[in-house]
ZABAGU-449411 format. One line per field, with one value per atom (N, C-alpha, C): residue number from 1; x, y negated, z; residue in one letter. Coordinates in steps of 0.02 Angstrom, whole numbers. Atoms other than C-alpha are relative to their C-alpha. Example, Ala and Ser with C-alpha at 12.3 -4.5 7.8 and 13.67 -1.06 7.14 Angstrom:
num (1 1 1 2 2 2)
X (45 615 45 -42 684 -39)
Y (59 225 -60 59 53 -55)
Z (0 390 0 -3 357 37)
residuo (a a a s s s)
//
This chain:
num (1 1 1 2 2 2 3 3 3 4 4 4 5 5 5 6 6 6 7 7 7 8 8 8 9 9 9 10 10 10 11 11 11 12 12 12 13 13 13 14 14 14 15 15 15 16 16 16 17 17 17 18 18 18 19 19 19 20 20 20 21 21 21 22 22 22 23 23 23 24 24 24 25 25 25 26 26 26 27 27 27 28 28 28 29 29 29 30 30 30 31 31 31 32 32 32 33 33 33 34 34 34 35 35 35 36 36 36 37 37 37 38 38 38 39 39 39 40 40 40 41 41 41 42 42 42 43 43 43 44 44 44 45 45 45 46 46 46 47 47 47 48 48 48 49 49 49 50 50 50 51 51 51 52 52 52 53 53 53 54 54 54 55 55 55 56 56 56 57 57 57 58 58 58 59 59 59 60 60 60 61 61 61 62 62 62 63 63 63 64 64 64 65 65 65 66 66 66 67 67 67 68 68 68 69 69 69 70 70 70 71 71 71 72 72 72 73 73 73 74 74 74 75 75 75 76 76 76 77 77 77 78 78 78 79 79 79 80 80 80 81 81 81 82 82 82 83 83 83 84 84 84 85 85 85 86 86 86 87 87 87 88 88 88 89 89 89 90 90 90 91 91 91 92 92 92 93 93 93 94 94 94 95 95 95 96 96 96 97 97 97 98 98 98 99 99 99 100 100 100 101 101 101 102 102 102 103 103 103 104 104 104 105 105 105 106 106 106 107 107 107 108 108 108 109 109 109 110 110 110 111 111 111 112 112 112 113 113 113 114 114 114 115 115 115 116 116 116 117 117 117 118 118 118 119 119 119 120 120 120 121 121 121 122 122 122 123 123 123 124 124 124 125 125 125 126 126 126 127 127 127 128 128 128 129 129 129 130 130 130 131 131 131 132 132 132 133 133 133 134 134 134 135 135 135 136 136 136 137 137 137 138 138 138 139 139 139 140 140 140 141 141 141 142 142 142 143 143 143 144 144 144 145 145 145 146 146 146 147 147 147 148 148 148 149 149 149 150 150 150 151 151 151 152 152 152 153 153 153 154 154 154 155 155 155 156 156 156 157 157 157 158 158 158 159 159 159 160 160 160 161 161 161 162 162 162 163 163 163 164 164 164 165 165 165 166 166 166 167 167 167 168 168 168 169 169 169 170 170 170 171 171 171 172 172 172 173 173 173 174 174 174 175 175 175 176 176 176 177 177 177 178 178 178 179 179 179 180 180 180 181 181 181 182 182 182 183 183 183 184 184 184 185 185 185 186 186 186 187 187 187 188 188 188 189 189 189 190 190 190 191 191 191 192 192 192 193 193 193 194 194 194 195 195 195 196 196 196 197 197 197 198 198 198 199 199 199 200 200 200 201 201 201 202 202 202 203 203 203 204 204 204 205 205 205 206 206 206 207 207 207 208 208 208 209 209 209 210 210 210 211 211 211 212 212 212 213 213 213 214 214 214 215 215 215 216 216 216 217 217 217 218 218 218 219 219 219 220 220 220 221 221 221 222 222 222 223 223 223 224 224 224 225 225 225 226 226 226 227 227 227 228 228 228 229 229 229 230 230 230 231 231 231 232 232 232 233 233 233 234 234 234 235 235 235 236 236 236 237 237 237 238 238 238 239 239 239 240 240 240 241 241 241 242 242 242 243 243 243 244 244 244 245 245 245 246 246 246 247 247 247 248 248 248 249 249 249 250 250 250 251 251 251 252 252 252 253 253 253 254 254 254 255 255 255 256 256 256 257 257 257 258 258 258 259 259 259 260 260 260 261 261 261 262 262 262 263 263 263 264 264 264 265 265 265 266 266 266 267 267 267)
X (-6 415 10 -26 501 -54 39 426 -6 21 361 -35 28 318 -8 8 237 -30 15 202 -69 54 14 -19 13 20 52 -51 160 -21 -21 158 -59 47 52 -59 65 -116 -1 24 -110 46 -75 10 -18 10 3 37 -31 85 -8 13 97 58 -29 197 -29 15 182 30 -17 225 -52 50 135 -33 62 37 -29 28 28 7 -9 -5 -9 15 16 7 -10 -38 41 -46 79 -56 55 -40 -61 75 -230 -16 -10 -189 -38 60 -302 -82 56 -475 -16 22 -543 0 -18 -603 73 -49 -457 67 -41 -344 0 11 -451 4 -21 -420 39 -87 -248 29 -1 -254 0 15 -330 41 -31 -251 63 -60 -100 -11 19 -197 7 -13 -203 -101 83 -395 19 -9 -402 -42 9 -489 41 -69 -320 26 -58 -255 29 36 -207 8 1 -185 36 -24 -126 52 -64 19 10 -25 38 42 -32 153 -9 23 68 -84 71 -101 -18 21 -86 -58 49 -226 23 -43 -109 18 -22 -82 -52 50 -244 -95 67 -388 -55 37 -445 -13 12 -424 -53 37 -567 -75 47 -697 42 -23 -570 -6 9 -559 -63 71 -737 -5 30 -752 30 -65 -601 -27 -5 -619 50 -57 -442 40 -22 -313 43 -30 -249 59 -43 -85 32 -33 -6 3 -48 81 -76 45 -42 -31 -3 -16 -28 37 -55 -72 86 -225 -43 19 -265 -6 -2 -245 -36 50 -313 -76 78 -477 -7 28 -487 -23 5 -490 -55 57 -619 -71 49 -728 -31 31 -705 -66 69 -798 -74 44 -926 -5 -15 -863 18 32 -901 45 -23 -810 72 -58 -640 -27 19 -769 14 12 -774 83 -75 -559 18 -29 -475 68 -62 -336 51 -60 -162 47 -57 -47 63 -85 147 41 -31 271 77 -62 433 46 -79 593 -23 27 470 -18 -12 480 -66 44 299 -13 10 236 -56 51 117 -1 -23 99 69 -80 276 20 -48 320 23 -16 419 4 3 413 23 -5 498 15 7 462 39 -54 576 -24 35 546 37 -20 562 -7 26 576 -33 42 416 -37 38 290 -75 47 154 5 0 108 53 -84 233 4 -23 289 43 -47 376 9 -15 457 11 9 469 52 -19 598 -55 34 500 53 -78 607 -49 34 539 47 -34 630 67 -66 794 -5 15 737 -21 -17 754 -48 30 626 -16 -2 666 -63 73 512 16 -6 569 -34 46 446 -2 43 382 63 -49 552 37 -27 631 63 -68 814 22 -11 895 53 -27 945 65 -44 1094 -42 41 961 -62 19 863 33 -48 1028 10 -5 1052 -64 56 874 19 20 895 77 -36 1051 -22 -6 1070 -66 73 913 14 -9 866 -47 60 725 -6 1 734 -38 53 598 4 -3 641 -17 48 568 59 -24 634 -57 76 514 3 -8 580 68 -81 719 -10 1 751 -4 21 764 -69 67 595 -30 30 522 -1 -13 593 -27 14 539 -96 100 352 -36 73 182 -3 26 176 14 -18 174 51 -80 346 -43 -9 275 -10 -21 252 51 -60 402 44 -42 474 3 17 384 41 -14 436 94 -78 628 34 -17 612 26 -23 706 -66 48 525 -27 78 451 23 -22 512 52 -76 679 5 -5 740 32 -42 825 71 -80 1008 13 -9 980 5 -12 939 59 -62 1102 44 -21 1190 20 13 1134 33 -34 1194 63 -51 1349 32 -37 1403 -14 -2 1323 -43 34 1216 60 -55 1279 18 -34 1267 -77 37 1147 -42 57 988 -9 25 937 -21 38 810 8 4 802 -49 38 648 -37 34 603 -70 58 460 -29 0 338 22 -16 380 -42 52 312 -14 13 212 -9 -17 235 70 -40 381 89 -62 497 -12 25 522 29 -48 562 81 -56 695 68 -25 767 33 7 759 22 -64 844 49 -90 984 36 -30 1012 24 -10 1008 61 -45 1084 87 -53 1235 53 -60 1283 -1 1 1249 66 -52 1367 59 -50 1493 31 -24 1501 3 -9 1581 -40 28 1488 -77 84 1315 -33 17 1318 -81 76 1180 -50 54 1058 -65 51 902 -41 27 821 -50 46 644 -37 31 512 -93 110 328 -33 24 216 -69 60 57 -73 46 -48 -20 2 -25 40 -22 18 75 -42 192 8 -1 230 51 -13 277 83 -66 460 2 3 490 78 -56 623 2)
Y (68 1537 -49 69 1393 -73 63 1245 23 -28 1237 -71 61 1078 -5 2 1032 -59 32 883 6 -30 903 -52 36 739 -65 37 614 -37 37 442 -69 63 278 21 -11 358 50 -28 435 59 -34 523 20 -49 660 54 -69 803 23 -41 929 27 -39 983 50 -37 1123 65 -84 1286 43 -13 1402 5 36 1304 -82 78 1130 -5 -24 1084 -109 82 873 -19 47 769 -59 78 626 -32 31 494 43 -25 535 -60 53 428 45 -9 534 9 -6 591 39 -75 707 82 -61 815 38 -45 849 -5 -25 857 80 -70 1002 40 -64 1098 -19 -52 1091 17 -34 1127 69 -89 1300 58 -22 1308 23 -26 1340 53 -40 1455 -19 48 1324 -6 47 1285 -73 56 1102 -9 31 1102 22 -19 1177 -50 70 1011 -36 17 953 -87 78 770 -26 66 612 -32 56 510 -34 42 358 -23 43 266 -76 54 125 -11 4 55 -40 -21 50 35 -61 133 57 -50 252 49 -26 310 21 10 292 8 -15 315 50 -27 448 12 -21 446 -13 30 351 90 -66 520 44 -75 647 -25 28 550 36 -5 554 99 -69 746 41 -47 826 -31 3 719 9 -13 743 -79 83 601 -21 10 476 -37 42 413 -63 83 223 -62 60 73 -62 33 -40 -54 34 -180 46 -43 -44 0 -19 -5 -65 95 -198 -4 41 -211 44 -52 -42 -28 13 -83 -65 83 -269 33 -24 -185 23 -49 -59 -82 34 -207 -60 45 -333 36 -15 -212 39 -4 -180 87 -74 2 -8 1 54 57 -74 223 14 22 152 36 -26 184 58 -55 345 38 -20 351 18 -49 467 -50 20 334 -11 -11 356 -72 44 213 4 -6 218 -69 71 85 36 -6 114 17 -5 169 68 -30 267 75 -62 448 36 -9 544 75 -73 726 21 -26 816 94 -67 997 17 -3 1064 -20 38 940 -60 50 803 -42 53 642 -44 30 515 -41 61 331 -39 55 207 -26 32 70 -12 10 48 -75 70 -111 4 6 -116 -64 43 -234 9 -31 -182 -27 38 -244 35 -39 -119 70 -58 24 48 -68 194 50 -92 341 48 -41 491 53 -59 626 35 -71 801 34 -51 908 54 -59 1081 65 -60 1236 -11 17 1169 -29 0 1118 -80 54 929 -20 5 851 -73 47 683 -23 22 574 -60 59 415 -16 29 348 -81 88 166 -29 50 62 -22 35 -55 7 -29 -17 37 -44 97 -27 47 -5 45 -54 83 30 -47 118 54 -53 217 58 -50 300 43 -14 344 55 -55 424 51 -54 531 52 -67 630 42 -74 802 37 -49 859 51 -47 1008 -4 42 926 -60 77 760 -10 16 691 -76 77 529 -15 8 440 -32 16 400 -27 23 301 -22 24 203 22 17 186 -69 62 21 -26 23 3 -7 -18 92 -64 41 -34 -51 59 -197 0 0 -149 13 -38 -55 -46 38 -120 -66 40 -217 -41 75 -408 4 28 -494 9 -6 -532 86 -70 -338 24 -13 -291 -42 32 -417 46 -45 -327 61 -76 -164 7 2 -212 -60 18 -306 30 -51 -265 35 -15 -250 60 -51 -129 78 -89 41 13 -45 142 20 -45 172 62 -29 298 -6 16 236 -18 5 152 82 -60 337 20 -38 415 -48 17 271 30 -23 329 84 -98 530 -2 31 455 -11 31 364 29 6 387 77 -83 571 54 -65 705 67 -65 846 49 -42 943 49 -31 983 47 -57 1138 -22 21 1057 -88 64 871 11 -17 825 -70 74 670 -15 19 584 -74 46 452 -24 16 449 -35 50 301 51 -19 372 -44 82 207 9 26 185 53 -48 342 60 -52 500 56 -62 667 27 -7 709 -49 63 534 1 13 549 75 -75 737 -31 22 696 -45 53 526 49 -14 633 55 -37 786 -16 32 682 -20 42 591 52 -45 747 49 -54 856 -39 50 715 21 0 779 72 -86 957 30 -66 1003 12 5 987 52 -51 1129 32 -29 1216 -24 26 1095 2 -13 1133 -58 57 990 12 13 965 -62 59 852 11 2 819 -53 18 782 -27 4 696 22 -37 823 38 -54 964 24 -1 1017 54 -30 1054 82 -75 1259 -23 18 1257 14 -24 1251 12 -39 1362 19 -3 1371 12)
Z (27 158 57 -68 271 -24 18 174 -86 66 -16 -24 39 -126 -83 84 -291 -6 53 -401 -30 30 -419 -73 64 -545 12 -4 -583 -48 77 -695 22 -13 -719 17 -22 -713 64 -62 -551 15 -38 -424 42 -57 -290 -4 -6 -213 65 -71 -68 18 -56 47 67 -62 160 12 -31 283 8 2 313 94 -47 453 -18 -6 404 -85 62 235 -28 18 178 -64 49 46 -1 23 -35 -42 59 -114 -17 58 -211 -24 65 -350 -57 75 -478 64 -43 -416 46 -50 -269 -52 42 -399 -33 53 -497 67 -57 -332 32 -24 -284 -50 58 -444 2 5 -447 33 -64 -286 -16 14 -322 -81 50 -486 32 -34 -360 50 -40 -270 64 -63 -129 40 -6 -35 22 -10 -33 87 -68 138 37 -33 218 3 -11 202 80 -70 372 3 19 308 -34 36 200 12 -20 195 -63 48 94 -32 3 18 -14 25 -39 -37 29 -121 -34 63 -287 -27 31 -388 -23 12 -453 71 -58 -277 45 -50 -183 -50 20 -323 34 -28 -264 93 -70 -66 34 -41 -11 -14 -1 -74 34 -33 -12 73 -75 154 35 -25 167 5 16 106 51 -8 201 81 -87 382 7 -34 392 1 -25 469 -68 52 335 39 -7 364 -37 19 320 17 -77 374 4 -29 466 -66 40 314 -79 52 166 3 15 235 -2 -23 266 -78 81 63 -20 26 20 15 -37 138 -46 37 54 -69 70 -110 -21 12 -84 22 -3 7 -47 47 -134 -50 49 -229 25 -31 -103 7 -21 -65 79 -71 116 34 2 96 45 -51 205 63 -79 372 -3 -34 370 -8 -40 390 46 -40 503 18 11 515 48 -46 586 -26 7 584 0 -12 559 -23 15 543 -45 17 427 23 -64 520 64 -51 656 -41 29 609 31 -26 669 -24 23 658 -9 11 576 -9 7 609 46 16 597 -19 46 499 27 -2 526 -54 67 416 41 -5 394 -38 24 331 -9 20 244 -59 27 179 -85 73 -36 -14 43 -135 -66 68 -241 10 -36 -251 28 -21 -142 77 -53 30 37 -40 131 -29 40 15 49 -43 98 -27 47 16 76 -59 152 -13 -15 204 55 -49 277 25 -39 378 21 -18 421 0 -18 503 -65 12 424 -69 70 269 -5 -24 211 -98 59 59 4 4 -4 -50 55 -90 17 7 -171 -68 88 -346 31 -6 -361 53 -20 -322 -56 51 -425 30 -13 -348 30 -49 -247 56 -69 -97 51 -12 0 74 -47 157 -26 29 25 -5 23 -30 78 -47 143 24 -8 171 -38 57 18 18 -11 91 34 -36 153 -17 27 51 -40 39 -12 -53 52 -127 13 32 -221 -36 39 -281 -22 14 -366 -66 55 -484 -84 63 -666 -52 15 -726 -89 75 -897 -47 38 -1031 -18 21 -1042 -76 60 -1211 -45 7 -1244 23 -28 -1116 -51 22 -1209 -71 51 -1372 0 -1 -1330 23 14 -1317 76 -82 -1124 -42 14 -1131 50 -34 -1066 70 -72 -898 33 -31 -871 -10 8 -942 59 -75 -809 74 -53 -676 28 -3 -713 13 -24 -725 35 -53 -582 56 -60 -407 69 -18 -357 -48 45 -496 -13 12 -567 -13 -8 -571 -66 80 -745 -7 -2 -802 14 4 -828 74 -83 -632 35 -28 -569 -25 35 -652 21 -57 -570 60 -70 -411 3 -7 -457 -27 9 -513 56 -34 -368 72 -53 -217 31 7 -241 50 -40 -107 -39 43 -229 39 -39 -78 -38 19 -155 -48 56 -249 -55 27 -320 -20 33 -436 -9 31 -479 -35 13 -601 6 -39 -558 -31 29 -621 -63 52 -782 -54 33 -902 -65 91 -1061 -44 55 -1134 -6 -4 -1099 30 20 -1106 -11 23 -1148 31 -52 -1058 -10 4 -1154 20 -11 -1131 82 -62 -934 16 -38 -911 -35 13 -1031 56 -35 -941 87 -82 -766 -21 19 -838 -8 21 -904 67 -65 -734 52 -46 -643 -13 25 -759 20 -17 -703 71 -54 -543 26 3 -519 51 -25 -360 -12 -3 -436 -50 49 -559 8 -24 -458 14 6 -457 -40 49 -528 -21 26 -641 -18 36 -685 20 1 -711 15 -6 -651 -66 28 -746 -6 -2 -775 -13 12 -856 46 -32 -735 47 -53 -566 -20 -6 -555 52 -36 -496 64 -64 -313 14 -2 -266 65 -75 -122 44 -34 7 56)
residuo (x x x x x x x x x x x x x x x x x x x x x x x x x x x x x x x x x x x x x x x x x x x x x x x x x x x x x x x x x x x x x x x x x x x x x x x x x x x x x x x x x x x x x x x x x x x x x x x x x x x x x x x x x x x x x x x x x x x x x x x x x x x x x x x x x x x x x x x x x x x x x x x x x x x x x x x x x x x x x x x x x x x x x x x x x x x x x x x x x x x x x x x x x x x x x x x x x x x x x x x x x x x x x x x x x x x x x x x x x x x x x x x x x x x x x x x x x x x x x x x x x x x x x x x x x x x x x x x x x x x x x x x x x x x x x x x x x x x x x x x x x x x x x x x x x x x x x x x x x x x x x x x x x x x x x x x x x x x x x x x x x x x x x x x x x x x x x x x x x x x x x x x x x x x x x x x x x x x x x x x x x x x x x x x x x x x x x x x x x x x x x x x x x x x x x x x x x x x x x x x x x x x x x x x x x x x x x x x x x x x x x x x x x x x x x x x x x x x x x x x x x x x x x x x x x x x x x x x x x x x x x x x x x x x x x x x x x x x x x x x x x x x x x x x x x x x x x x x x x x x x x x x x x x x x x x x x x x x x x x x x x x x x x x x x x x x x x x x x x x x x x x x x x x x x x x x x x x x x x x x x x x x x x x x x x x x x x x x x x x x x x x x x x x x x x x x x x x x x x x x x x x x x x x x x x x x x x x x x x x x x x x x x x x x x x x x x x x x x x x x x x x x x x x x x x x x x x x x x x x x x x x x x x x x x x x x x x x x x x x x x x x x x x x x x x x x x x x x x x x x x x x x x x x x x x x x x x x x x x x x x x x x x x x x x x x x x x x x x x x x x x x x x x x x x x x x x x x x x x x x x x x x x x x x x x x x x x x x x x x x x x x x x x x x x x x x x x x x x x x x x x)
//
């Protein structure tokens, strides 16, 4: 195995995944809880103290619920941009949580590429709204794993990160129509199809339309609203602009999900 990633939980209530070789092994986000990180950890036949550390994108609750116990439990280094942990830490102290001290914390800045393990990562910056948001390419013994969720457009220095991968992890978050009609009040609905908030479907398929290299083995939707769309809704839409483009036949499409840790895709 060169590298190997899974989807341990995708969507509004809470987001995480892993990457790893077999030496280094990294979390994306602990947006649900410690506990249920470490079972679906093992549910993958993974030990959660193998981890060899964190990497953020942002600090959201959806993203960061659970890091402040695993922090503490694990001792391992958390990574994110100087401005993230400044909002995270305020967060935890408004509510008189203490649990920030005992951070392992690594700092990175956007654009600055840094290594963990064997792995390389690297940071670029998304338009959400969040103090400094970052989706991440990994690179490992030739092997190239894009991670873009939580952006309201796909900017062309996004589009740019996300070539020459062999795993895409982007997010498909709504169907617009769903959105405009379902339960949020207007100002969330604003939010969400703002150039700050979430990636719909029809925008992603856009993006595999026009400006998509074709590369990756692996698609994999991501973030998907349970308000506010529906699975089938969000392959067709990808399916459709993908079948559009003859060299993408071999692409393999699925979707994470928020119940249960996606099975590991290996390469």
């Amino acid at each position: 195995m060169a590298i190997s990633v899974s989807v341990l939980a995708s969507g509004s209530r809470g987001n995480s995944a892993v990457v790893q070789t077999e030496r280094t092994k990294v979390l994306i986000d602990a947006g649900i809880s410690c506990r249920e990180i470490f079972k679906r950890l093992k549910c993958l036949g993974e030990d959660p103290h193998t981890l060899s550390a964190v990497v953020i994108t942002h600090e959201h609750a959806d993203h960061v619920y659970g890091l402040a116990t695993l922090a503490k439990k694990l001792k391992i280094p958390v990574f994110m941009t100087g401005a993230t942990h400044q909002a995270w830490a305020k967060s935890l102290r408004d509510r008189g949580d203490a649990r920030c001290n005992f951070l392992r914390l690594e700092v990175f800045s956007p654009g600055k590429g840094f290594q963990i393990g064997d792995i390389a990562v690297a940071p670029f910056t998304i338009p959400h709204d969040a103090a400094d948001p970052v989706g991440f390419a990994f690179r490992a013994q030739g092997v190239k794993i894009g991670f873009a969720t939580d952006l309201g457009y796909l900017p062309m220095s996004v589009r740019d990160h996300l070539q020459g991968c062999d795993v895409l992890i982007v997010e498909s978050n709504h169907d617009l129509e769903q959105l405009r009609n379902g339960p949020y009040p207007w100002s969330v609905k604003q939010r969400v199809m703002s150039r700050v908030g979430h990636l719909s479907n029809d925008a992603l398929a856009d993006f595999f339309r026009s400006d998509y290299d074709g590369r990756a083995s692996y698609i994999v939707l991501a973030h998907l609203s349970e308000q506010n769309n529906i699975p089938e809704l969000a392959r067709g839409a990808a399916e459709k602009a993908l079948g559009q483009r003859q060299t993408l036949f071999k692409n393999r499409l699925m979707l994470a999900t928020q119940s249960e840790a996606m099975e590991p895709i290996r390469l």
